[in-house]
VMD Tcl script that draws the C-alpha trace (Angstrom):
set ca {
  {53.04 179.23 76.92}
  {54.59 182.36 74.95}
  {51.29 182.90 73.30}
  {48.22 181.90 75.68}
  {45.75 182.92 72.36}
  {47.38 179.45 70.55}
  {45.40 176.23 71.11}
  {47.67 174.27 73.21}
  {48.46 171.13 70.70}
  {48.55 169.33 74.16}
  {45.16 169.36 74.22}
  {44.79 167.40 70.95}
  {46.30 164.82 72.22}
  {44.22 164.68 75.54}
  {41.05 164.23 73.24}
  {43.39 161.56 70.99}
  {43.75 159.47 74.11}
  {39.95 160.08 75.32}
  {39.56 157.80 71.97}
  {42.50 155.35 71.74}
  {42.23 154.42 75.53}
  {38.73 155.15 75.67}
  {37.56 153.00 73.33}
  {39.82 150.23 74.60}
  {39.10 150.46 78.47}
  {35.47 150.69 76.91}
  {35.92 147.18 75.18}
  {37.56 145.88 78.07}
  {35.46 146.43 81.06}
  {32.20 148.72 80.05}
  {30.86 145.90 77.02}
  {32.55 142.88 77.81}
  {29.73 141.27 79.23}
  {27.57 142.27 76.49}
  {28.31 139.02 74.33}
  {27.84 136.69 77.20}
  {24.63 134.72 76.37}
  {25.06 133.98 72.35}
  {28.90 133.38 73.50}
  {28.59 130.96 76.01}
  {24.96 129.81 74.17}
  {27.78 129.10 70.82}
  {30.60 127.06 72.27}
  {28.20 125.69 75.69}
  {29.80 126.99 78.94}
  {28.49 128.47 81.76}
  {28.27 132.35 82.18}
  {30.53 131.90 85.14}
  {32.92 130.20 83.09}
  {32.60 133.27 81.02}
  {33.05 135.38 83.54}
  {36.19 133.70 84.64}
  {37.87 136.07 81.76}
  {37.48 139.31 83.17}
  {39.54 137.77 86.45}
  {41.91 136.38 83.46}
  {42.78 139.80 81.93}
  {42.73 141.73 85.64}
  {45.57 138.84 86.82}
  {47.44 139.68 83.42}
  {47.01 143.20 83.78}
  {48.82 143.35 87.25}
  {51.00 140.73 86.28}
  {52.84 142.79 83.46}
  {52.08 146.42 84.45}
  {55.43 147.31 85.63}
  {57.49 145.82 82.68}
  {54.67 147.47 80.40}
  {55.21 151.05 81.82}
  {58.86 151.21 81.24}
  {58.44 149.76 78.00}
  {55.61 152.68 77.11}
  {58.06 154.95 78.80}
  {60.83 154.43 76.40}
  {59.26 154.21 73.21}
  {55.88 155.44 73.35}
  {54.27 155.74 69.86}
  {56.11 152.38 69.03}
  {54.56 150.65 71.82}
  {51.68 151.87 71.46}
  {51.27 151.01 68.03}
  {52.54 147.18 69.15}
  {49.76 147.33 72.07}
  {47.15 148.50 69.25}
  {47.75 145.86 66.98}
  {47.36 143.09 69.43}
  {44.82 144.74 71.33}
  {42.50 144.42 68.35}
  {43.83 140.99 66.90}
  {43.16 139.46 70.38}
  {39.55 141.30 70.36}
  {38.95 139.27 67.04}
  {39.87 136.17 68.62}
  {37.48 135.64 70.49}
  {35.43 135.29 67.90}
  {37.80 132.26 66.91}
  {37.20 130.44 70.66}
  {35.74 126.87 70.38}
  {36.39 126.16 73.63}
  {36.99 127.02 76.96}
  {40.90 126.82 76.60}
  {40.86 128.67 73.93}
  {38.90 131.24 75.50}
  {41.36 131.55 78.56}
  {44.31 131.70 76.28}
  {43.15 134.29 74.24}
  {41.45 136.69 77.37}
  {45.24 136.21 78.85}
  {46.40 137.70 75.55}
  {43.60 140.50 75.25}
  {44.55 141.25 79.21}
  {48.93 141.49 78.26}
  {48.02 144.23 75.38}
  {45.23 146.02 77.17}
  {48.19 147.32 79.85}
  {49.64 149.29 77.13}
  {46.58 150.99 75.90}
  {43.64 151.45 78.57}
  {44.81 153.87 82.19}
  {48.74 153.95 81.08}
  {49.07 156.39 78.13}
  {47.04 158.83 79.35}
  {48.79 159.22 82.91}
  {52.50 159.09 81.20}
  {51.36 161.35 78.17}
  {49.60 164.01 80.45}
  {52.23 163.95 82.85}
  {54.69 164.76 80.30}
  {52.72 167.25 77.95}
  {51.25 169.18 81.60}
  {52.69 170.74 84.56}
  {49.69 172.74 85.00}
  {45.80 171.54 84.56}
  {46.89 168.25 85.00}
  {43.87 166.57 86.56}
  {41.65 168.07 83.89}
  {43.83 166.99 80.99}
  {43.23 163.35 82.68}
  {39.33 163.59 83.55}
  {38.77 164.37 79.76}
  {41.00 161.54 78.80}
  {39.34 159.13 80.75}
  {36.25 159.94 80.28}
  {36.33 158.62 76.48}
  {35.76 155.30 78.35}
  {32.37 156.42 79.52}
  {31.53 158.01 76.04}
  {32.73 155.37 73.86}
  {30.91 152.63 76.19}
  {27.50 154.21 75.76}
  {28.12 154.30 71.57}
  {29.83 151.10 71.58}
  {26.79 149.07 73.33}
  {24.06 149.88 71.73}
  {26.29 148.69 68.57}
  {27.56 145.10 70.05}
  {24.10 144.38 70.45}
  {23.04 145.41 67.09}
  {25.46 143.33 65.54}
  {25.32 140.12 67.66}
  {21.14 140.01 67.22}
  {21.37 140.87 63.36}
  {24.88 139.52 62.27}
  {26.35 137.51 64.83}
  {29.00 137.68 67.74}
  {31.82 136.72 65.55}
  {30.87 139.44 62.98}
  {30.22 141.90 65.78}
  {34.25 140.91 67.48}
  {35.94 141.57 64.09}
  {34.28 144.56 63.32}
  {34.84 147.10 66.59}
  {38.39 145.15 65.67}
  {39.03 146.42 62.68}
  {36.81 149.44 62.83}
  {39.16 150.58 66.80}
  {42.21 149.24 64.70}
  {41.84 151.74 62.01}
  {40.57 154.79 63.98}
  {43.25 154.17 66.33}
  {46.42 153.93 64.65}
  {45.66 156.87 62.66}
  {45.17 158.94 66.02}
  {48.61 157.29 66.83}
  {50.54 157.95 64.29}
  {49.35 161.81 62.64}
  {48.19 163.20 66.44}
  {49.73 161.28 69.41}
  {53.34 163.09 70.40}
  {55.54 161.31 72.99}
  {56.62 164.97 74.42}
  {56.50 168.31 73.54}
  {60.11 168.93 72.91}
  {59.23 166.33 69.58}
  {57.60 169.60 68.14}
  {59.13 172.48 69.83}
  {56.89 172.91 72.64}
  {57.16 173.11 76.66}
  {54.89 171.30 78.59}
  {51.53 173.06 79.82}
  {52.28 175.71 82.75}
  {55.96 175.28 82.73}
  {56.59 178.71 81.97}
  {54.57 179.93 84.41}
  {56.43 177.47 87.21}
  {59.85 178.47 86.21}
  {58.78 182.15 86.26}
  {57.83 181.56 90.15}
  {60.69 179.79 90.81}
  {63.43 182.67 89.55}
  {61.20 184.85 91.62}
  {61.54 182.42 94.59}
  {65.55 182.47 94.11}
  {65.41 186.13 93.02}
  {64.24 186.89 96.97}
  {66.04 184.42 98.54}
  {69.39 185.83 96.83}
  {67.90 189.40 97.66}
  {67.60 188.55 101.41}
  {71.02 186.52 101.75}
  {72.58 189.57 100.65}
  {70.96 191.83 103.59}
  {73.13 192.86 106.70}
  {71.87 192.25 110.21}
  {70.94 195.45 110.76}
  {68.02 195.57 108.28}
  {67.06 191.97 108.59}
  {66.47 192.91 112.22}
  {64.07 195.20 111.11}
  {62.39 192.50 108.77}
  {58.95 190.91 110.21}
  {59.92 187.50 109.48}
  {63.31 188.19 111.31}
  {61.35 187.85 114.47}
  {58.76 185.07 113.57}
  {59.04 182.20 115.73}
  {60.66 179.14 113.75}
}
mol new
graphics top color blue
foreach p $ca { graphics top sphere $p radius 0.5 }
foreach p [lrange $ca 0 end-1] q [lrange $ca 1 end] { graphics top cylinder $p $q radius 0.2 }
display resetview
């Protein structure tokens, strides 16, 4: 960048997405489980029958990826708002399950909006706001998942053994909903051209890459005579 003193902005949205997809790749894998035994305890099935959810939402998952991508692609903060919403209305239904059907119907729900918001903003989003530091930009992005699973746990099961599970479902609902969209709509950029900005590094690519051409345009223009005295002239191919 012009001025490598500035806090890169791109980096406020690397620590937005360690929280939006964070949280929800948190909610989705890392504390699933956690309401298992008062859930199945509640509506009486089996923990395998349970279990049968997190196959559910991995079937969805792969199922819609592709479609989900392009849609992210083309309208980020939109979709991500969309994903958001039913993200965290699908997380409260769960709480609404009275029976196994039920409970399928709405883990192939929560699976079709977790593909917008867990692993595919932050590998679109860094891609487009870094050329260079890329794999850092991701690692702290992703590792929201980690963070927000170790806060998040200790809370579920709070909740479900002094509320109940219901309670505890709607309130990382609302309470993700909330935090969320606010990170999506005042922090979250689809690209830095939105605010007048390159991405990360790409002034420092495009400077090697007129010095590249510079040379290459220096040498084409050399006559034989003092090419032949050039080391490389005489460099096996």
């Amino acid at each position: 960048m012009k001025d490598s003193n500035k806090f890169f902005y791109g980096w406020w949205i690397v620590l937005a997405l360690m929280a939006v997809s964070g949280t929800a790749i948190a909610l989705t894998i890392t504390t699933f489980n956690i309401y298992l035994n008062q859930f199945t305890q509640s509506i009486g099935i089996s923990p395998t029958q349970f279990a049968l959810c997190s196959t559910i939402i991995n079937i969805t998952v792969m199922i819609f990826s592709p479609k989900v991508g392009k849609f992210l692609q083309q309208h980020t903060k939109k979709a991500l708002l969309i994903f958001l919403t039913g993200f965290c209305l699908s997380y409260a239904a769960f709480s609404i399950a009275t029976n196994i059907y039920i409970l399928y119907v709405v883990a192939a729900l929560f699976g079709f909006f977790s593909t917008g918001l867990t692993f595919m903003p932050p590998n679109i989003l860094v891609n487009r706001w870094f050329i260079q530091k890329k794999g850092l930009a991701m690692s702290i992005a992703l590792s929201g998942s980690a963070i927000f699973g170790m806060i998040l746990s200790p809370f579920i099961t709070y909740c479900i053994q002094n509320l109940s599970y219901q309670l505890a479902y709607q309130m990382i609902a609302g309470a993700t909903f909330m935090v969320s969209s606010l990170l999506i709509l005042w922090v979250i950029k689809a690209k830095p051209e939105d605010i007048g900005l390159k991405a990360f590094g790409v002034d420092e690519v495009e400077t090697t890459s007129t010095q590249v051409n510079t040379q290459e345009e220096a040498l084409a223009h050399l006559g034989p005579k003092v090419l032949k005295k050039k080391p490389f002239f005489w460099t096996p191919a």
